[in-house]
N, C-alpha and C positions, 0 to 999 in steps of 0.2 A: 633965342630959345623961347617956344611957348610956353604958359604954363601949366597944359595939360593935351594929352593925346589920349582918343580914344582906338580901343582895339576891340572891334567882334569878336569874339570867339568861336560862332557857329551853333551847329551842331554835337559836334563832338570834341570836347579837349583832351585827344588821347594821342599817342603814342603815332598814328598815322600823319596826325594834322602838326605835331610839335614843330616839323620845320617852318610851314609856313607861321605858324605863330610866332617861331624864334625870329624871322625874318622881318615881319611886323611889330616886334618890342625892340629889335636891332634897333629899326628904324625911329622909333618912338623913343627912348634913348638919345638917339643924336638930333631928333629936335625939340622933345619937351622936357618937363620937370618931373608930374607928378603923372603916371599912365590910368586911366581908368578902363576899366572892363565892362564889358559886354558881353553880359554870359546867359539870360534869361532864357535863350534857344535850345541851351545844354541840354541834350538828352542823355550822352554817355563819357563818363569821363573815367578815367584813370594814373594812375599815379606819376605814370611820363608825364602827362599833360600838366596835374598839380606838380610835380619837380622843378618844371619851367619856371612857373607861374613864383614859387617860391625861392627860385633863383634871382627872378627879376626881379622880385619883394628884398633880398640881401640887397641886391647891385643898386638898387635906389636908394638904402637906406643909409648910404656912404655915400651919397650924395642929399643929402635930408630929407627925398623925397618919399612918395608910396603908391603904392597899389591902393584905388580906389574902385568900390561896384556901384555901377549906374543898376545894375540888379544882378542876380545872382539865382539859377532855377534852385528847385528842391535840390535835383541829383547833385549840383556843386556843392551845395553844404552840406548835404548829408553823407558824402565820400571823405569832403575835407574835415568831416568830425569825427566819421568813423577814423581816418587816419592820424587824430589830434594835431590835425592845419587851420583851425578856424582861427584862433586868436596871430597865428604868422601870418595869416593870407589878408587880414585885417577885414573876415568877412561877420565877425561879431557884431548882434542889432546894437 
């Protein structure tokens, strides 16, 4: 096991693109510890997308790991504030 996998996000973390990202943290899951993201490209996101994202935030955190941001755009934090996810998503400065 490594101890860290990075995962793109894209463009969009919504509701169209959740498979392929569920498929990517699958992955990321069975070889590393702690996942960081790559979100800086974000231009639209919504709440399928942060559900994911805060799924994978539980599923690590029973194993000790987390969700890490190599960056994170405006749109990511200002959705996951409006939905008070900032402090779950661990995307607090």
């Amino acid at each position: 096991m490594t101890d860290n996998a990075m995962i793109e996000c894209g463009e969009r973390l919504s509701i169209e693109h959740v498979e392929m990202l569920y498929a990517n943290a699958e992955q990321a899951l069975a070889t590393a510890g702690d996942i960081t993201l790559i979100a800086d490209r974000v231009q639209y996101c919504d709440t399928a997308g942060l559900q994911l994202l805060l799924t994978l935030q539980k599923t690590l955190e029973k194993t000790g790991h987390k969700i890490h941001w190599q960056s994170a755009s405006d749109t990511v934090r200002e959705v996951s504030a409006y939905l008070g996810l900032t402090d779950a998503l661990n995307l607090s400065d």
